[in-house]
C-alpha positions as CSV (number, residue, x, y, z in Angstrom):
1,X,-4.6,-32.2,-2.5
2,X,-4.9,-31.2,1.4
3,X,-7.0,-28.6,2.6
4,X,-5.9,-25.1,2.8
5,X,-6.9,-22.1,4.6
6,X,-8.1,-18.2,4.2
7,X,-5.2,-17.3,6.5
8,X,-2.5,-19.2,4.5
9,X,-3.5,-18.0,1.2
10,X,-3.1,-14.0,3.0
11,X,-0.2,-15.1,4.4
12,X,1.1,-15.7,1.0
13,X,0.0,-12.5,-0.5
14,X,1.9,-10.2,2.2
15,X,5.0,-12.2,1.3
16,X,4.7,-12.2,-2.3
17,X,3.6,-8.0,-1.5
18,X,6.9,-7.7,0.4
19,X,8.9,-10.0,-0.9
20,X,10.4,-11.0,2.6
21,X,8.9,-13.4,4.9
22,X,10.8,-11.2,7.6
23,X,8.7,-7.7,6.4
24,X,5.4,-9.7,5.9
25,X,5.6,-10.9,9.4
26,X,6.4,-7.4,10.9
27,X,3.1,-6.4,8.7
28,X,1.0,-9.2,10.1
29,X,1.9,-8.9,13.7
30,X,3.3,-12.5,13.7
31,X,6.3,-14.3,14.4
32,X,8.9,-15.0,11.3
33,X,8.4,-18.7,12.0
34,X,4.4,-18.7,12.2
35,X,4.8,-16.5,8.5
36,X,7.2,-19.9,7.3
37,X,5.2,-22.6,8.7
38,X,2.1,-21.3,6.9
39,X,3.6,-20.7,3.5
40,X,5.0,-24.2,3.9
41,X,2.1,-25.7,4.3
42,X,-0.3,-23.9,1.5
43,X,3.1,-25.6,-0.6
44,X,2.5,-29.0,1.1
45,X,-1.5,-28.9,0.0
46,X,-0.7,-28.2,-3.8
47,X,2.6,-30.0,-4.0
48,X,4.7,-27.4,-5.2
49,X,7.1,-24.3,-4.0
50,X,5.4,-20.9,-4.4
51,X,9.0,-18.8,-2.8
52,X,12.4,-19.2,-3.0
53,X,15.7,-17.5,-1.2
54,X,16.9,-14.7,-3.4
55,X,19.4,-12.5,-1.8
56,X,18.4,-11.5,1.5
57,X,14.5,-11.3,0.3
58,X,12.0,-14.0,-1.5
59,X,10.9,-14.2,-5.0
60,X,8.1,-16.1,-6.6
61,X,8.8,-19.3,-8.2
62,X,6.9,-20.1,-11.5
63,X,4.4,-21.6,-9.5
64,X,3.9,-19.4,-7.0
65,X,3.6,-16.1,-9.5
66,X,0.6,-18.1,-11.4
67,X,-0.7,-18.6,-7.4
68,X,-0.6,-15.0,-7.1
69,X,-2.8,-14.0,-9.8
70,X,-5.3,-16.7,-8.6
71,X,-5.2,-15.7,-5.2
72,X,-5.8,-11.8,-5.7
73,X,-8.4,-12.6,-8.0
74,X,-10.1,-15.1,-5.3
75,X,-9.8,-12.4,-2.4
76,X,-11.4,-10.3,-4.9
77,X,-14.6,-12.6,-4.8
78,X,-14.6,-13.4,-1.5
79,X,-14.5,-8.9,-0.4
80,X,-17.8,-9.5,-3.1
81,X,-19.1,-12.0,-1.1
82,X,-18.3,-10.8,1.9
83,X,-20.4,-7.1,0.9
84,X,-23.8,-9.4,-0.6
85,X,-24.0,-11.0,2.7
86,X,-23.7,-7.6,4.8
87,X,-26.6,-7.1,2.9
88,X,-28.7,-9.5,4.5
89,X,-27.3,-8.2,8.3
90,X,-27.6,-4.3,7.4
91,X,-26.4,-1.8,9.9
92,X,-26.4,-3.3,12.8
93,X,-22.9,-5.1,11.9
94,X,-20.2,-4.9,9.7
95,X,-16.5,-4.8,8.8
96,X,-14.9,-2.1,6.6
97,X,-11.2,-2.6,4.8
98,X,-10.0,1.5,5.0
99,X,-7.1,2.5,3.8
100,X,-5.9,6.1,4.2
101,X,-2.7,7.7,2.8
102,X,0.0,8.5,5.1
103,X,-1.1,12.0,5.6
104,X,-4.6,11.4,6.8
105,X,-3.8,10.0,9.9
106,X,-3.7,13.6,11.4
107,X,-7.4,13.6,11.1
108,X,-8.7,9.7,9.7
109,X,-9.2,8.4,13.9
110,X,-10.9,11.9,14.9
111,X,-13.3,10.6,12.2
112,X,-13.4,6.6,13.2
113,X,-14.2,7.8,16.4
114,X,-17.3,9.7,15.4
115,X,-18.3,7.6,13.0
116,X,-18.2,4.8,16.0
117,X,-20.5,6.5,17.9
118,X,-23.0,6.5,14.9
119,X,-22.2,2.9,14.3
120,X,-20.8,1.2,16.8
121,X,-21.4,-2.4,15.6
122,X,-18.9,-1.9,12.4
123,X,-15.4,-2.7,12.7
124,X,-13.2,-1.2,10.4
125,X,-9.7,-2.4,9.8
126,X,-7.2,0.7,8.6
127,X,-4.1,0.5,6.4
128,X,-2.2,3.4,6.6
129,X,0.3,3.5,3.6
130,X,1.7,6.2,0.4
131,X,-0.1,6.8,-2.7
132,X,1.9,4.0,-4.8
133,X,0.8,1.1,-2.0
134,X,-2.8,2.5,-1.6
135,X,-3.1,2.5,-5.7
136,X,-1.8,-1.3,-5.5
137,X,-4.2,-2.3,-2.8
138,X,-6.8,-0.8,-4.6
139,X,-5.9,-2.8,-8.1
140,X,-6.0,-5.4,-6.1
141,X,-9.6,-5.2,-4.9
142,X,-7.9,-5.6,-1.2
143,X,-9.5,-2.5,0.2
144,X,-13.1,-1.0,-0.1
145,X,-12.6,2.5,0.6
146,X,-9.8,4.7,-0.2
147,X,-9.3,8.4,1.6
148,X,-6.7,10.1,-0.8
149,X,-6.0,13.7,-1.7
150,X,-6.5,12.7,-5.7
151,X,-8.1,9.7,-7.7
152,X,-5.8,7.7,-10.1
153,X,-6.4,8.7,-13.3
154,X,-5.3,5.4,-14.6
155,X,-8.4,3.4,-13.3
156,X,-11.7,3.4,-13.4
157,X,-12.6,5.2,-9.9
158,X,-15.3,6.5,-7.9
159,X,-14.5,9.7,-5.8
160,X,-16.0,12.1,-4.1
161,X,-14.4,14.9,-2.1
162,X,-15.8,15.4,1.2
163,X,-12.3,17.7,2.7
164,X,-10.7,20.1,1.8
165,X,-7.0,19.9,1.5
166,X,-4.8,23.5,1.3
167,X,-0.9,22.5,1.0
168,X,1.6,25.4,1.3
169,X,5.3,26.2,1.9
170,X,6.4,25.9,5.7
171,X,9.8,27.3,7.3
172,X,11.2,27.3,10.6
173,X,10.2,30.4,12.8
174,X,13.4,32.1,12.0
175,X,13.5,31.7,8.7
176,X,14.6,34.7,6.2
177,X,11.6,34.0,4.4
178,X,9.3,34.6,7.2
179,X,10.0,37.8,7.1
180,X,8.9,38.9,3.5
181,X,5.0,38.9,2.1
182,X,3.8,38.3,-0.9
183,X,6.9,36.5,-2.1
184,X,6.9,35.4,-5.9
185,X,6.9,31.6,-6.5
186,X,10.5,32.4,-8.3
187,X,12.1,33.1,-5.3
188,X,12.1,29.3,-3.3
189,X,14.6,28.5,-6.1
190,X,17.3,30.0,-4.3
191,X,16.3,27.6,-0.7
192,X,16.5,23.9,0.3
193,X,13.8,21.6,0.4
194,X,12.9,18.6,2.7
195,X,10.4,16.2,0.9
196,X,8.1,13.4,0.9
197,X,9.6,9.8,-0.6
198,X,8.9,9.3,-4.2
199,X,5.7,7.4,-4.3
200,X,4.1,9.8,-1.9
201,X,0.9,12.2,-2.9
202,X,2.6,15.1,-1.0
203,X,5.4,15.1,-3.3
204,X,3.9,14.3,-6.2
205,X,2.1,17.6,-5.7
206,X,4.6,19.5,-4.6
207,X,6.6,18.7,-7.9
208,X,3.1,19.4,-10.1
209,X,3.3,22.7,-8.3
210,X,7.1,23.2,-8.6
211,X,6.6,22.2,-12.7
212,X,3.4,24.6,-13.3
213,X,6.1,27.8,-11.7
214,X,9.0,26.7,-13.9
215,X,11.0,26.6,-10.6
216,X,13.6,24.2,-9.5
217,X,13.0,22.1,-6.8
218,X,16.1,22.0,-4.9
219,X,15.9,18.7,-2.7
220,X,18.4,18.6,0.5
221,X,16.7,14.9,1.4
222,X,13.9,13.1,1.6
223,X,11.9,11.5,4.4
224,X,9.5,8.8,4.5
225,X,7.1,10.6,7.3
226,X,5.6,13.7,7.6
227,X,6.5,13.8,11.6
228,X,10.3,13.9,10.5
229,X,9.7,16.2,8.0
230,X,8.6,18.7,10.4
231,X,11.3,17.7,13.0
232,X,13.3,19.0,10.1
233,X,12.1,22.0,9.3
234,X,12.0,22.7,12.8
235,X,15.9,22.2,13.1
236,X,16.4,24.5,9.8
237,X,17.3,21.7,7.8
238,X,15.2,23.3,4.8
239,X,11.7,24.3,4.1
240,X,8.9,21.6,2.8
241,X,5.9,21.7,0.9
242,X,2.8,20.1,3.5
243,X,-0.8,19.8,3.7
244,X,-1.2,22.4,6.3
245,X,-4.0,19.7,8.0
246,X,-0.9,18.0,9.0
247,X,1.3,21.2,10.9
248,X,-2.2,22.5,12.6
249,X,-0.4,22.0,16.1
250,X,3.3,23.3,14.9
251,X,1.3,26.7,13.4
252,X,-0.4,27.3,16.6
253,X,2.0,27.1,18.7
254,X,4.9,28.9,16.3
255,X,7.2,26.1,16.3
256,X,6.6,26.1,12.2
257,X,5.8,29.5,10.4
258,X,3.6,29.5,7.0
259,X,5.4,31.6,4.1
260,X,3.4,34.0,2.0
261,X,4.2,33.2,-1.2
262,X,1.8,34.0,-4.1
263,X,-0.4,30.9,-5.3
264,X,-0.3,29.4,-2.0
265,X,-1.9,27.2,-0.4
266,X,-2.6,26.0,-3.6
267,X,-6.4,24.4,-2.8
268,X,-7.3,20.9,-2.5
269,X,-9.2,18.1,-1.6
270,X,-9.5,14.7,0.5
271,X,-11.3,12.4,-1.4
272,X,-13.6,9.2,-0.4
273,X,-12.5,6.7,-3.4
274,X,-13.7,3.1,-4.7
275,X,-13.2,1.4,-7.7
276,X,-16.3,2.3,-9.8
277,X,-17.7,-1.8,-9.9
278,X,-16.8,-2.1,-6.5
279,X,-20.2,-3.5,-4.6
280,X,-20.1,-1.7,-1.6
281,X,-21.4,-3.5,1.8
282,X,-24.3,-1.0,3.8
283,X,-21.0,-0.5,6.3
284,X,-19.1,0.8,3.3
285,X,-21.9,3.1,2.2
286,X,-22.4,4.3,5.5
287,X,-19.2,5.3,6.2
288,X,-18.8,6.7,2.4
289,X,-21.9,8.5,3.5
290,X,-20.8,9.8,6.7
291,X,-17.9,11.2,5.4
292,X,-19.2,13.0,2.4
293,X,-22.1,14.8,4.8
294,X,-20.1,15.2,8.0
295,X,-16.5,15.2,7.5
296,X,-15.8,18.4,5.8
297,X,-17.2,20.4,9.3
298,X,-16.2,17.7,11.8
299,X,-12.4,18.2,10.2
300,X,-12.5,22.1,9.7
301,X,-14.0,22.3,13.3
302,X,-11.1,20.3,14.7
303,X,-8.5,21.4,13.2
């Protein structure tokens, strides 16, 4: 068997992730062909194919979906070992794998910055991505830290909120709606909405709330951004359901107006997250530290 690498093994995971040697290239920041010729040789060292063409896309071959399971669990280990040797280095140095849902990047490099200037020997690598693809890193033991407005319930998690998180109805300026106080739930019924993509912790919300009112949610479309959803609203296309962290600027300035509906902003929180038997590296702990003493103020004073 020939030798094979860290790299190619990754390589292999982000193409199995996105089922496209195309996408996982985009992802790693690396040409199509450099994504081929590494998957071709991790098949070259064991003798086997891992992918093959289906459709447009990839899929695993028999082989390559027993790889998989190997792999993940090996990149597993190695984040272990990776956090007993940080050990040995302390604070001086150190790498973090961050991941932040979507919506935190209004606020997530306000707090790398200041967490740099505490630390500025740790590196952290972010992944900004929705709910359903931060729970699958996570399963995957690919990340350390999570920032996410609610744990899965369906695994065994650390968290700790260190943010609050209020989420309310939002309208353009101009709005009929904007008009009227103290509006009953009832009444969005009769209006269109602009939402998150299913998979999203936004709309996931929004529907909990939508469910606990016995209200229809009446969608008009859905977006995968938060920046288009307020282009949206904005244009009148509908109103939307955001974390009002995220329209701070729009508010201000009265491009977006907040309705007053009863209930709202329904209260929540940003949460610092880790599988519960994940060994955290002193830069992990820091950082989950940091967070958990500082980023509550440092957010509510920016914002």
């Amino acid at each position: 068997m020939r030798p094979y690498t860290l790299k190619q093994i990754q390589t292999f995971l982000e193409v199995a992730r996105q089922n496209s040697v195309s996408k996982a290239a985009e992802r790693l920041s690396v040409t199509q062909p450099a994504v081929s010729m590494q998957i071709r040789q991790l098949e070259d060292s064991f003798g086997v194919p891992l992918i093959e063409p289906f459709g447009r896309n990839i899929r695993l071959t028999n082989a390559g979906q027993s790889f998989l399971t190997h792999a993940i669990a090996v990149i597993g280990r190695l984040k272990d070992l990776e956090a007993v040797m940080a050990e040995h280095v302390g604070l001086r140095q150190g790498r973090i794998d961050l991941a932040v849902v979507s919506t935190a990047k209004y606020f997530i490099p306000m707090l790398l910055v200041q967490f740099g200037r505490l630390f500025p020997g740790i590196e952290i690598q972010l992944k900004i991505e929705n709910r359903d693809n931060i729970i699958g890193l996570m399963t995957r033991n690919e990340v350390d830290l999570v920032v996410m407005g609610r744990a899965p319930a369906e695994m065994e998690c650390s968290a700790t909120a260190f943010a609050s998180n209020p989420l309310a109805i939002v309208a353009a300026p101009n709005h009929i709606l904007t008009r009227r106080n103290n509006l009953p739930f009832s009444s969005l019924a009769d209006f269109r909405f602009v939402v998150r993509e299913m998979g999203s912790g936004t709309r996931a919300a929004m529907e909990r709330v939508f469910a606990e009112n016995q209200t229809p949610l009446n969608v008009v479309m859905e977006m995968p951004s938060n920046e288009t959803i307020k282009q949206a609203v904005m244009a009148g296309m509908g109103l939307s359901f955001l974390s009002l962290r995220t329209v701070r600027h729009e508010l201000s300035s009265g491009h977006i107006a907040l309705l007053n509906i009863q209930g709202l902003p329904r209260g929540g929180h940003w949460y610092i997250t880790h599988l519960s038997n994940k060994k955290l590296s002193p830069a992990a702990q820091a950082f989950k530290a940091f967070l958990i003493e500082q980023g509550g103020a440092l957010m509510d004073a920016w914002s």
